[in-house]
VOGUFI-481908 format. One record per residue (C-alpha): residue in one letter; x negated, y, z negated; residue number from 1. Coordinates in steps of 0.1 Angstrom, whole numbers. Example, Ala and Ser with C-alpha at 12.3 -4.5 7.8 and 13.67 -1.06 7.14 Angstrom:
@residuo A, c1 -123, c2 -45, c3 -78, num 1
@residuo S, c1 -137, c2 -11, c3 -71, num 2
END
This chain:
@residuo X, c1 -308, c2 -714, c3 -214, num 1
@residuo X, c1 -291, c2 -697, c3 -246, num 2
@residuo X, c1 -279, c2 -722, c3 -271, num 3
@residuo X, c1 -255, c2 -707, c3 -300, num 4
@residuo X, c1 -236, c2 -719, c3 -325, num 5
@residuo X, c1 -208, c2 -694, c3 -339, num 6
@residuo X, c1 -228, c2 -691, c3 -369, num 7
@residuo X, c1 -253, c2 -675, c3 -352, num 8
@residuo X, c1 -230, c2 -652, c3 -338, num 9
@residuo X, c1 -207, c2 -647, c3 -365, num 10
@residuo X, c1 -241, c2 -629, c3 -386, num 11
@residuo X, c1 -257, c2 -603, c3 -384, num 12
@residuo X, c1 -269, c2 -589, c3 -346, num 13
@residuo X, c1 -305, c2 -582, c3 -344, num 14
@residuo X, c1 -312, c2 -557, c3 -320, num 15
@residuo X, c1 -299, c2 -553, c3 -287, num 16
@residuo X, c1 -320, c2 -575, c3 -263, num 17
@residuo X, c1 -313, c2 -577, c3 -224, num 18
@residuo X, c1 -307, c2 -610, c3 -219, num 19
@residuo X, c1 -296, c2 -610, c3 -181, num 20
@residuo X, c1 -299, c2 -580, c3 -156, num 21
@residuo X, c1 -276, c2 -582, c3 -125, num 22
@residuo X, c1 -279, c2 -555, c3 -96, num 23
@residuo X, c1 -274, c2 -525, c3 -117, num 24
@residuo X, c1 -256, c2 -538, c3 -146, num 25
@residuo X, c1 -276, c2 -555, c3 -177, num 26
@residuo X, c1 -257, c2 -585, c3 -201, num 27
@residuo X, c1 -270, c2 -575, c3 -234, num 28
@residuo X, c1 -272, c2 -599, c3 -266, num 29
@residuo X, c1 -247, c2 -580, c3 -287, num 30
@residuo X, c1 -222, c2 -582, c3 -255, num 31
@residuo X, c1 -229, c2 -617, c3 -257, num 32
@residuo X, c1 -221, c2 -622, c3 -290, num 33
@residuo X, c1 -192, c2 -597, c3 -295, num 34
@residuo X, c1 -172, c2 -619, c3 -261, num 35
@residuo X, c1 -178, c2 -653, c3 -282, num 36
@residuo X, c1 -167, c2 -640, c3 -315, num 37
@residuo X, c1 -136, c2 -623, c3 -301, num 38
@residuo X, c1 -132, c2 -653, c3 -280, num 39
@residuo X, c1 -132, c2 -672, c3 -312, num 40
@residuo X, c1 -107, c2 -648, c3 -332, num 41
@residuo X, c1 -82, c2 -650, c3 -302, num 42
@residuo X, c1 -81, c2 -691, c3 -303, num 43
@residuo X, c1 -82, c2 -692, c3 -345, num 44
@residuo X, c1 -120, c2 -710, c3 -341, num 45
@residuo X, c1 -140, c2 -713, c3 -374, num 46
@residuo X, c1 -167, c2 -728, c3 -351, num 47
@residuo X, c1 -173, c2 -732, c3 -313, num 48
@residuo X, c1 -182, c2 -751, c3 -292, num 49
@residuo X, c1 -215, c2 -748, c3 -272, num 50
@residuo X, c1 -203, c2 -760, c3 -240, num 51
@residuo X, c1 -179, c2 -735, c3 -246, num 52
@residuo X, c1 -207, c2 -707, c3 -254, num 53
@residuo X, c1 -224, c2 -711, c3 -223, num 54
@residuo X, c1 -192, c2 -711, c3 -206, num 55
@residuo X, c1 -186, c2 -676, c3 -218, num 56
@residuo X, c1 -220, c2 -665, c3 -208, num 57
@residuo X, c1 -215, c2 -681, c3 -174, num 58
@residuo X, c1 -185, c2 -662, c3 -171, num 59
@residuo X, c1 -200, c2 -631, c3 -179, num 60
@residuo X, c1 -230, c2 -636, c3 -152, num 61
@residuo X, c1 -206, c2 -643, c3 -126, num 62
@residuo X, c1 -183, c2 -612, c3 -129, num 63
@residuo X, c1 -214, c2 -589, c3 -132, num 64
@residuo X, c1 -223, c2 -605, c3 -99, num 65
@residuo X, c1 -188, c2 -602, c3 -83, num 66
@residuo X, c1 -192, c2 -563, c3 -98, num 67
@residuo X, c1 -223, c2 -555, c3 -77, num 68
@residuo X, c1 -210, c2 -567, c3 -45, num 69
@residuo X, c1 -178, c2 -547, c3 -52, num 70
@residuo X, c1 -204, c2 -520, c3 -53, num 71
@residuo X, c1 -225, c2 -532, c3 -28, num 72
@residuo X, c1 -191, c2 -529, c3 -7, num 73
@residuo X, c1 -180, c2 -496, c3 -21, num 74
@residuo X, c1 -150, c2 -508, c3 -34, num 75
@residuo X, c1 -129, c2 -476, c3 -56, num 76
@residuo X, c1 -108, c2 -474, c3 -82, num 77
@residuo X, c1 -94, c2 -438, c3 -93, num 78
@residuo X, c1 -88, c2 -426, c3 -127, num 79
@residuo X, c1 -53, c2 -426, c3 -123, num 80
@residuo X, c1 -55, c2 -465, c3 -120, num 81
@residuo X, c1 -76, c2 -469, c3 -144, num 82
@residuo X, c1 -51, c2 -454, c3 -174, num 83
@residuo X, c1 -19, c2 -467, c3 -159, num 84
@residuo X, c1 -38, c2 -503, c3 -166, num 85
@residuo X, c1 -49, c2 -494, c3 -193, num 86
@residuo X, c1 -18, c2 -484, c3 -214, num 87
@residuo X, c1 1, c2 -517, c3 -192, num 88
@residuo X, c1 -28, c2 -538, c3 -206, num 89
@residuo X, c1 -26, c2 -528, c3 -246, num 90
@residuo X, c1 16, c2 -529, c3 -243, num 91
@residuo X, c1 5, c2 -568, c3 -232, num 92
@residuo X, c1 -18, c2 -571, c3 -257, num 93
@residuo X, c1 1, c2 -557, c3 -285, num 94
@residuo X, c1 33, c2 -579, c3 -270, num 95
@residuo X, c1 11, c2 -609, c3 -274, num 96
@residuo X, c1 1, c2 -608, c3 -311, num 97
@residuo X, c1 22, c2 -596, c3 -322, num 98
@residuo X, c1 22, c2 -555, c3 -335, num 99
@residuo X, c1 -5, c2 -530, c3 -332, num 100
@residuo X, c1 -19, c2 -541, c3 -366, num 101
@residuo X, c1 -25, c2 -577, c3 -356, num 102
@residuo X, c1 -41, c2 -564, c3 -326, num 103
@residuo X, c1 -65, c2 -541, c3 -345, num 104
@residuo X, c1 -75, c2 -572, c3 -370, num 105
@residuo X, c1 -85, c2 -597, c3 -336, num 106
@residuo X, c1 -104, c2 -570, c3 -320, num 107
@residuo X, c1 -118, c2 -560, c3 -357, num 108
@residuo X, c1 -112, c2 -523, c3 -348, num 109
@residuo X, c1 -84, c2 -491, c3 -344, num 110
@residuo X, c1 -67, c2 -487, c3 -319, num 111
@residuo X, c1 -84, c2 -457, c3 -304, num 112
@residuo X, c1 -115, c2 -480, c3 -303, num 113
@residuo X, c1 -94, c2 -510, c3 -284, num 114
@residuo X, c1 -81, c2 -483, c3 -258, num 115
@residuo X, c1 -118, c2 -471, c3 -252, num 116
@residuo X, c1 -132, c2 -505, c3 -251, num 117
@residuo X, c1 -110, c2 -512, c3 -227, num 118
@residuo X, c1 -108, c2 -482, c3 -205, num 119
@residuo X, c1 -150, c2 -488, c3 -204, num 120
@residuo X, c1 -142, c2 -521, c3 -185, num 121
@residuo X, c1 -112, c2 -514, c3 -170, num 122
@residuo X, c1 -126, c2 -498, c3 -136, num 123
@residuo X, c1 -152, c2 -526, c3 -135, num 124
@residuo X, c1 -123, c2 -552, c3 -140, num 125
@residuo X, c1 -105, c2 -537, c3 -110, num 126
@residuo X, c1 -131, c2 -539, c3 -85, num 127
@residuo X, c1 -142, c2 -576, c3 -99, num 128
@residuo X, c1 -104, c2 -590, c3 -90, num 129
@residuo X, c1 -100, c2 -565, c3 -58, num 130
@residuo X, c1 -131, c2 -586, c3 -48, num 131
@residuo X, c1 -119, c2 -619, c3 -58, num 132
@residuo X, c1 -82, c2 -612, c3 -38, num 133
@residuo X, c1 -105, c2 -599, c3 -8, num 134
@residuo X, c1 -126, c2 -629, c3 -9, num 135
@residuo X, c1 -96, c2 -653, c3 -16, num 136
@residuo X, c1 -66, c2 -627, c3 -5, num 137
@residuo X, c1 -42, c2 -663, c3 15, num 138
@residuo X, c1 -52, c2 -685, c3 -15, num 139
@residuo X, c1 -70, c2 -720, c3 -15, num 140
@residuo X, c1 -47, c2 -748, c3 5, num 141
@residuo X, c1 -51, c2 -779, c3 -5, num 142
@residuo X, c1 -45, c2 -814, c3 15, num 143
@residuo X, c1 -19, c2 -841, c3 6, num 144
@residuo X, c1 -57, c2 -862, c3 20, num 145
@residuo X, c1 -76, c2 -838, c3 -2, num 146
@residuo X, c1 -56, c2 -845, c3 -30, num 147
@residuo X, c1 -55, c2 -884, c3 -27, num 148
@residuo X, c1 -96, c2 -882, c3 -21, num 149
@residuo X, c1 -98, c2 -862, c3 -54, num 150
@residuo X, c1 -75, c2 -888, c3 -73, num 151
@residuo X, c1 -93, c2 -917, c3 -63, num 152
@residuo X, c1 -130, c2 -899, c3 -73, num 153
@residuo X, c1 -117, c2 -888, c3 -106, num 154
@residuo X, c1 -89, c2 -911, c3 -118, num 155
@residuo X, c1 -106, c2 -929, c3 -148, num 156
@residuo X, c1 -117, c2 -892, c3 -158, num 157
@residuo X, c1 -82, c2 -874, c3 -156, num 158
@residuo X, c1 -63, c2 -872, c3 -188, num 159
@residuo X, c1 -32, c2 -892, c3 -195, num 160
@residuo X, c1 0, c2 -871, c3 -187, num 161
@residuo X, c1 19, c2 -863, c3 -218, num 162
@residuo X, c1 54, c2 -869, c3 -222, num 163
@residuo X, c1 76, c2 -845, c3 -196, num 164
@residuo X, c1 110, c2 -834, c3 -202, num 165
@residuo X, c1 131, c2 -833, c3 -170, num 166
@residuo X, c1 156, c2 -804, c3 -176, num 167
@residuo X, c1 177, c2 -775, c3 -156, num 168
@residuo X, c1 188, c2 -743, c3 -178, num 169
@residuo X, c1 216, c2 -717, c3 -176, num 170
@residuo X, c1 200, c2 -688, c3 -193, num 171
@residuo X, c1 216, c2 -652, c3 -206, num 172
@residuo X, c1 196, c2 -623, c3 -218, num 173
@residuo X, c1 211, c2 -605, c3 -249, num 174
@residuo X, c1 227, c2 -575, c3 -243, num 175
@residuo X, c1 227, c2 -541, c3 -258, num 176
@residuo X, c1 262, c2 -536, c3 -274, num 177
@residuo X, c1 278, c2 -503, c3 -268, num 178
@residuo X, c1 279, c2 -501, c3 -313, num 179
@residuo X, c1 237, c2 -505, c3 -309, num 180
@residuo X, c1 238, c2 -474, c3 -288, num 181
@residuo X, c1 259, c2 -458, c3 -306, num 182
@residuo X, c1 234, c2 -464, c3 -338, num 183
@residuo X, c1 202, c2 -452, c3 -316, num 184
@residuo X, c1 217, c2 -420, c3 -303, num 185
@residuo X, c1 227, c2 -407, c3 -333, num 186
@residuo X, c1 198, c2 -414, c3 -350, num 187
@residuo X, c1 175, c2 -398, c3 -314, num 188
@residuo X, c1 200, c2 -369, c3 -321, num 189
@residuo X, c1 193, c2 -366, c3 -361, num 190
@residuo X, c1 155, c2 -363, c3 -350, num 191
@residuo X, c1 162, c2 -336, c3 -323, num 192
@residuo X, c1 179, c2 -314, c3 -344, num 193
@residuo X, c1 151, c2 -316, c3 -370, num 194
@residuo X, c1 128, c2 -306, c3 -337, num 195
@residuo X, c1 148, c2 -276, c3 -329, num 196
@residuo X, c1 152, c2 -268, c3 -366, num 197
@residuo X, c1 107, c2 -268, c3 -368, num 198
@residuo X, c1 97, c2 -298, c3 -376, num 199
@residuo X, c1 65, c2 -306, c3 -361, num 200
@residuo X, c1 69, c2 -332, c3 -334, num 201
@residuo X, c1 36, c2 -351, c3 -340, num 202
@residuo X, c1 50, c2 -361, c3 -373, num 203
@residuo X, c1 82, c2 -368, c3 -362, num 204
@residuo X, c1 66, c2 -388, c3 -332, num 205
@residuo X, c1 45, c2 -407, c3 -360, num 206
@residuo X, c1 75, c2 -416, c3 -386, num 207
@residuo X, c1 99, c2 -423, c3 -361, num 208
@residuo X, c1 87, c2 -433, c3 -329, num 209
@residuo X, c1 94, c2 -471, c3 -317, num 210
@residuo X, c1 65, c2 -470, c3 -291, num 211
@residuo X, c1 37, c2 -481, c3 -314, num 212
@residuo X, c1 10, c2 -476, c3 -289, num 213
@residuo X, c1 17, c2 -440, c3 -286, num 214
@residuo X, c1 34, c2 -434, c3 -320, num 215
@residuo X, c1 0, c2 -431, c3 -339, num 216
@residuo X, c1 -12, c2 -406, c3 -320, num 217
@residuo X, c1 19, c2 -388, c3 -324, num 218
@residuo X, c1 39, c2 -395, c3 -295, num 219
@residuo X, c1 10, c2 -387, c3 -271, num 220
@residuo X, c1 10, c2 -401, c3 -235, num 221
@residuo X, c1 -18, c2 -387, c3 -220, num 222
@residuo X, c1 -17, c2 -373, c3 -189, num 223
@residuo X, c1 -2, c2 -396, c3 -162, num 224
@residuo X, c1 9, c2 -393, c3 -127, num 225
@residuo X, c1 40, c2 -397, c3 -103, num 226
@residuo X, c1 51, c2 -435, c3 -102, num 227
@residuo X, c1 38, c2 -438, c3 -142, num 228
@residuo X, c1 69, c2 -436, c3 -158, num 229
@residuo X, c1 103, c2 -454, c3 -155, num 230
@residuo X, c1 128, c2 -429, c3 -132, num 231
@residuo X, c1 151, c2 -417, c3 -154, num 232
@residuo X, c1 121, c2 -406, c3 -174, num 233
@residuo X, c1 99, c2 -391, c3 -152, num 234
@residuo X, c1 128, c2 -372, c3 -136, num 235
@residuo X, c1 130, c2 -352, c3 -169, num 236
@residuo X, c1 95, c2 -352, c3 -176, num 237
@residuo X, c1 82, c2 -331, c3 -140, num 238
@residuo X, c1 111, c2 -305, c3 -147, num 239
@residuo X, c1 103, c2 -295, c3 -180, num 240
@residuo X, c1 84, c2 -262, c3 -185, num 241
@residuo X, c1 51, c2 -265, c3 -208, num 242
@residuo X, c1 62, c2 -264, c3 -246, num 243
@residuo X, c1 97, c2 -274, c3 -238, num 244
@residuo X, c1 113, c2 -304, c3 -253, num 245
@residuo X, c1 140, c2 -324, c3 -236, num 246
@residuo X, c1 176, c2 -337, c3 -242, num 247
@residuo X, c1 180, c2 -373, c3 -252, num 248
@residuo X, c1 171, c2 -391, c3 -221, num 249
@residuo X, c1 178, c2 -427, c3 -223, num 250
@residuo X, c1 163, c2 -454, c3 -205, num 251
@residuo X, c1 159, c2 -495, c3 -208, num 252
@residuo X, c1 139, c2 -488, c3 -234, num 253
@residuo X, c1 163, c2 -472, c3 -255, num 254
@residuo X, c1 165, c2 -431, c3 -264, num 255
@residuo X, c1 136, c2 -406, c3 -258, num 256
@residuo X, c1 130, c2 -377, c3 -267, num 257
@residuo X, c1 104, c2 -358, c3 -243, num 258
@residuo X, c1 80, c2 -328, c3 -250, num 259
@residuo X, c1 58, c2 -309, c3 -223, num 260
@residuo X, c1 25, c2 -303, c3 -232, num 261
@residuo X, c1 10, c2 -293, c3 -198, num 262
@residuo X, c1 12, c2 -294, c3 -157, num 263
@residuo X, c1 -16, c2 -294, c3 -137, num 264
@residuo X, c1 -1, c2 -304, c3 -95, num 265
@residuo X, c1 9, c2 -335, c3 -97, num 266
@residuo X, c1 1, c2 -344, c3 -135, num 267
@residuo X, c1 16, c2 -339, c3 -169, num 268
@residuo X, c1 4, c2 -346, c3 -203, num 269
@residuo X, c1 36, c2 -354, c3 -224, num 270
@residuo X, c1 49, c2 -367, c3 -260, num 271
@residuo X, c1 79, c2 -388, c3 -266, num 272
@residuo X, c1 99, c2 -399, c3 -293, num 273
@residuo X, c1 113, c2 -437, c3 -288, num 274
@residuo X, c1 143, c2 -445, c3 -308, num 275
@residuo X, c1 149, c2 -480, c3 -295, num 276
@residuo X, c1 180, c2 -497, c3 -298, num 277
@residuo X, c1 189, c2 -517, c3 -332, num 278
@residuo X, c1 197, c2 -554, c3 -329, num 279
@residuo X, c1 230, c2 -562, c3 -344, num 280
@residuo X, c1 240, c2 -600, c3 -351, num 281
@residuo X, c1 275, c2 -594, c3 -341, num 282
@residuo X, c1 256, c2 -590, c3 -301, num 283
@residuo X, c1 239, c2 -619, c3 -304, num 284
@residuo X, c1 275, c2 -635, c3 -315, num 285
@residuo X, c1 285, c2 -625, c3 -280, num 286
@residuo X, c1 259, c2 -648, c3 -259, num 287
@residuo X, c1 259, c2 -676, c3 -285, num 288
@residuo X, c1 296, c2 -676, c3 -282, num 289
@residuo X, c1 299, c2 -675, c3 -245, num 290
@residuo X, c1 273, c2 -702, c3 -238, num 291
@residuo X, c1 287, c2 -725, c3 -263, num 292
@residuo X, c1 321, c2 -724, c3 -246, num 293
@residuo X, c1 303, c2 -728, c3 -211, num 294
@residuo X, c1 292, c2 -758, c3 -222, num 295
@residuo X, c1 326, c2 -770, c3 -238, num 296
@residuo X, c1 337, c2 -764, c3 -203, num 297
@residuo X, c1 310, c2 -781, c3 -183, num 298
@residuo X, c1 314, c2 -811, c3 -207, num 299
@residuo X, c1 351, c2 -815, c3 -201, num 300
@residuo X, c1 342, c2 -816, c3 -166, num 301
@residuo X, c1 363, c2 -779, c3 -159, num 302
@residuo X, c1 329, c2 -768, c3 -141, num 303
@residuo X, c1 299, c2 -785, c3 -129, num 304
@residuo X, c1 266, c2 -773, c3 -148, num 305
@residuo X, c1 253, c2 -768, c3 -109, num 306
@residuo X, c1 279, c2 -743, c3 -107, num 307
@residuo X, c1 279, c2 -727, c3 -141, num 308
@residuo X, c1 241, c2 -719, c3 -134, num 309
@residuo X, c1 244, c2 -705, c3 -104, num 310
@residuo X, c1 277, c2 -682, c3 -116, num 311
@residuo X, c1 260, c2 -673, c3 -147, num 312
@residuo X, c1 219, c2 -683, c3 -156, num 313
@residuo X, c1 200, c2 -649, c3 -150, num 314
@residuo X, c1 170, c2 -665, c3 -140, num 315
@residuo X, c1 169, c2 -656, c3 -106, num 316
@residuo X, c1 143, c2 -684, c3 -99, num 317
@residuo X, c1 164, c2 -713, c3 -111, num 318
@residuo X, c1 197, c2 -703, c3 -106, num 319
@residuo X, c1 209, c2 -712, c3 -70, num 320
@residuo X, c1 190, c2 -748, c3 -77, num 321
@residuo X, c1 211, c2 -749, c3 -102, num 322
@residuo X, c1 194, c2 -742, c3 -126, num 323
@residuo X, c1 170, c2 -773, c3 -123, num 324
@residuo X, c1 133, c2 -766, c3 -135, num 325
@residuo X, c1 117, c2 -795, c3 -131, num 326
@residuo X, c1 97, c2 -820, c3 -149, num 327
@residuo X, c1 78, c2 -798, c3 -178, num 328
@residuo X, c1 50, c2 -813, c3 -201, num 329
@residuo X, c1 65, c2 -815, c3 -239, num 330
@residuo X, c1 35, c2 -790, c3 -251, num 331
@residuo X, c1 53, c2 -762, c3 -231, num 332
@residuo X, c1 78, c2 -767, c3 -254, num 333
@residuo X, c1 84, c2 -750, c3 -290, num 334
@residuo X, c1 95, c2 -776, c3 -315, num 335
@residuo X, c1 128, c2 -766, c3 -320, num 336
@residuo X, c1 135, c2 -774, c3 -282, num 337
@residuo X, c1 116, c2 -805, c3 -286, num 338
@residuo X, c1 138, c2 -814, c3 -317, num 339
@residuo X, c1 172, c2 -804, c3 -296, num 340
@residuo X, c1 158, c2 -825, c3 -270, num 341
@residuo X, c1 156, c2 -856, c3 -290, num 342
@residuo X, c1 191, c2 -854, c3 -299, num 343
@residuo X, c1 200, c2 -857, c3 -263, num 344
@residuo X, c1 206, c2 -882, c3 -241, num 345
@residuo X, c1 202, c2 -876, c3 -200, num 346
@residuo X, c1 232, c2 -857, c3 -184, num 347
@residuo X, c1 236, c2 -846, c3 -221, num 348
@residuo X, c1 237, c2 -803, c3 -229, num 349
@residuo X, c1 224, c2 -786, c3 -257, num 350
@residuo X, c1 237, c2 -762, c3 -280, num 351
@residuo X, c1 220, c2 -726, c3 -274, num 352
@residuo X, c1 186, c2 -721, c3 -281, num 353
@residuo X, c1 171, c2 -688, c3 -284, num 354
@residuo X, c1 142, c2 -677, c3 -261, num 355
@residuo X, c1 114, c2 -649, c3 -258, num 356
@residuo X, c1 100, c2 -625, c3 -285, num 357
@residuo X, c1 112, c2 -603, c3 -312, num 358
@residuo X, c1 116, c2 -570, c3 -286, num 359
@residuo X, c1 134, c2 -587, c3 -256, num 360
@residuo X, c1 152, c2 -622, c3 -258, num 361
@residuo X, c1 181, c2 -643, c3 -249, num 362
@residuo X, c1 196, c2 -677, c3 -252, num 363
@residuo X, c1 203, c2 -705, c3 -232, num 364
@residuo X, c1 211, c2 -739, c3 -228, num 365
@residuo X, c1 197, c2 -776, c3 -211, num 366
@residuo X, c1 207, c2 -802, c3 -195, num 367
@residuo X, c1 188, c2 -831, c3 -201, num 368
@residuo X, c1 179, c2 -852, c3 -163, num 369
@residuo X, c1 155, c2 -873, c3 -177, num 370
@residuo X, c1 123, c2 -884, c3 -201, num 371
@residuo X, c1 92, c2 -895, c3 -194, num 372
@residuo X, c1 69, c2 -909, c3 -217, num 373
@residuo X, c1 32, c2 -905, c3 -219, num 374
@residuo X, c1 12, c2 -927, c3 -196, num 375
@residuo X, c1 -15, c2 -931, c3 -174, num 376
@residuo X, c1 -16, c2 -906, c3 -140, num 377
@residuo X, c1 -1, c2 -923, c3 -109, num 378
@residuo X, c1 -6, c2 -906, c3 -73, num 379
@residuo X, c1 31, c2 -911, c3 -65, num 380
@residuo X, c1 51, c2 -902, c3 -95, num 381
@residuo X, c1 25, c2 -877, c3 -108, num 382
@residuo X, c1 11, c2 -860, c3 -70, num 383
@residuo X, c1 23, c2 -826, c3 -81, num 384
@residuo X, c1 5, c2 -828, c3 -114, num 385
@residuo X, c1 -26, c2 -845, c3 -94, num 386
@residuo X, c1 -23, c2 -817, c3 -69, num 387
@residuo X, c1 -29, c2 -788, c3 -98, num 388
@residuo X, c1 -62, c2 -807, c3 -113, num 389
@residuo X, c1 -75, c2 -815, c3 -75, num 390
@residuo X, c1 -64, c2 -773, c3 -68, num 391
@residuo X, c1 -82, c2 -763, c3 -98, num 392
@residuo X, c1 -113, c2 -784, c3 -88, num 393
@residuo X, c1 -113, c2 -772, c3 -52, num 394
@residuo X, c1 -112, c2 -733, c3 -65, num 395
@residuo X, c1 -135, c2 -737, c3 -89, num 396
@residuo X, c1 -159, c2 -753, c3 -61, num 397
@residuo X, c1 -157, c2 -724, c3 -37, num 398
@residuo X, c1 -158, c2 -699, c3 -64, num 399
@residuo X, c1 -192, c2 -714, c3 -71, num 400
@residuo X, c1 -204, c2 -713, c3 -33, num 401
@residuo X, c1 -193, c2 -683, c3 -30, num 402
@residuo X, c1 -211, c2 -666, c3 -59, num 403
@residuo X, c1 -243, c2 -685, c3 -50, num 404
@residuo X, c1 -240, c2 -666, c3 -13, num 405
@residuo X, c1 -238, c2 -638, c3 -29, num 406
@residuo X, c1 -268, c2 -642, c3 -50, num 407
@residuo X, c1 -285, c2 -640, c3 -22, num 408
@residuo X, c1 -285, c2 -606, c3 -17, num 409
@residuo X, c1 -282, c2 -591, c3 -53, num 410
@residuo X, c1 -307, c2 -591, c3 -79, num 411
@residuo X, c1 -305, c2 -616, c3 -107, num 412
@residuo X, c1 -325, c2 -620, c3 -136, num 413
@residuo X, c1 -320, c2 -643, c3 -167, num 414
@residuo X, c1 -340, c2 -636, c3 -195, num 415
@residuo X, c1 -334, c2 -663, c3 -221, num 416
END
């Protein structure tokens, strides 16, 4: 079995050596390495682990085994699939460090290169979870006996769990003031009259455009299907005539600006021009404001908090429990929540607190129910955190069984 340390990975690769072949598909050493290394840039690792390096490797070997049975059962994925995930999975990426920059600096690599990358394993990463929802498509139940048996085997080895915030939430999302409109459109129609007036669109696309995956390559969307785009979009889009460039069409995202490059049936290959909508502080005023005198009100006891979540919180998962959430492990928590929540007591509110990312967030507040300190797993006070681990463990078990049966009839060599 392969031993690395992440110096050895973090050098220089020496050749390309096979080091496992599986049904038609071959692990190679640089593969290897290049998973480990990215796996270290995405969790900030100067070194790693190598319990952790063979789990990477083990990873690998089992989705290449998943992959041949998915071939094995002629599973399909069209190329229409395959781009709509693609551009949904670098928005995601992009969204989770961060900008297209930070992306380019993990992967060490354009972003040209990141989309190819990951369009090459993109139709294999299809068939691998279409195989794993066939396989496990009514998910793994687990026992309340199953659960206790688990607990009793692995008690002394489970960790300690952590201090737990018991909370319910009323939560707004910020909304796009009519003045922020105002400021995108005219700006979306300063850029359209420079497009009637000659400018090249590319250019424009590439100054000006807020969608950053598209906006290096001036505004380019590829070509892309019915059911890619949002409606108001697409119902421009597949009415345009090649070479023609749209009105301002505006969506959720903000104000487009659409160009036609070709039709072929049922597919177009466009360019757009996001302007997206500015973020004035005077909107964010609005929500702060509001929530702040919702909880002026629930504190003077003019509403119940029960029934200010349910009239207002826009989480639709919360909101007709009244907003409760539940009992939530303190590390889910930034520490600005953490340091509102020390300043409570329980039945307590706090003041707003901002939530979610630069491109889409809102505020809200929390009602404190209760705190519970760190301490040692009990069945009864801690089954449903018991019931996750024992889960976990159960999955993990048939996923194993299940790849060994499948072993059976697929070709498996490991050459290290």
């Amino acid at each position: 079995m392969l031993i690395l340390s992440f110096k050895t990975v973090s050098g220089q690769i020496e050749g390309d050596r096979v080091i496992a072949v599986v049904g038609n598909e071959i692990i190679t050493e640089s593969d290897f390495q290049y998973q480990v290394q990215l796996y270290a840039r995405q969790n900030q690792l100067s070194e790693i682990n190598p319990m952790l390096v063979q789990q990477i490797f083990q990873s690998m070997l089992t989705n290449k085994i998943i992959l041949a049975k998915a071939e094995q059962d002629s599973i399909i994925v069209t190329e229409d699939e395959v781009l709509k995930e693609m551009d949904s999975r670098v928005k995601g990426l992009i969204a989770q460090v961060g900008s297209v920059e930070r992306l380019e600096e993990v992967y060490g690599m354009n972003l040209p290169k990141i989309k190819n990358l990951i369009k090459d394993d993109l139709s294999k990463n299809i068939k691998i979870d279409r195989m794993r929802r066939k396989k496990f498509q009514g998910g793994i139940k687990i026992t309340e006996q199953e659960v206790k048996e688990f607990y009793e085997t692995y008690k002394d080895s489970l960790p300690d769990q952590s201090n737990e915030y018991e909370v319910a939430h009323i939560i707004m999302e910020r909304k796009v003031s009519e003045p922020e409109k105002t400021a995108a459109r005219n700006l979306a129609l300063q850029i359209l009259d420079s497009i009637k007036q000659g400018v090249d669109f590319s250019e424009l696309a590439k100054r000006n455009s807020g969608d950053s995956l598209s906006a290096i390559q001036g505004g380019d969307l590829g070509y892309a299907g019915k059911g890619t785009f949002v409606k108001e979009f697409e119902e421009v889009v597949f009415n345009l005539k090649e070479g023609e460039v749209s009105d301002i069409v505006e969506t959720q995202f903000g104000y487009h600006i659409i160009k036609l490059n070709e039709k072929s049936g049922d597919r177009v290959k466009s360019q757009h021009i996001l302007i997206k909508y500015p973020k004035f502080e005077s909107s964010d005023f609005e929500t702060i404001t509001f929530l702040k005198e919702l909880k002026r009100r629930i504190t003077s006891g003019e509403i119940t908090f029960d029934s200010a979540a349910k009239l207002f919180s826009e989480d639709l998962s919360t909101n007709e429990k009244g907003g409760y959430i539940g009992k939530i492990p303190a590390q889910q928590f930034d520490s600005l929540t953490i340091e509102a929540f020390s300043a409570l007591s329980p039945g307590e509110i706090s003041d707003p607190l901002r939530v979610g990312d630069d491109e889409k967030y809102g505020y809200e507040i929390y009602k404190l129910i209760a705190f519970y300190p760190e301490h040692k797993l009990n069945f009864k006070e801690d089954y449903e955190t018991i019931k996750k681990y024992a889960l976990s463990f159960k999955e993990n078990t048939e996923m194993e069984k299940w790849v060994e049966e499948m072993r059976k009839t697929i070709y498996v060599d490991i050459r290290m």
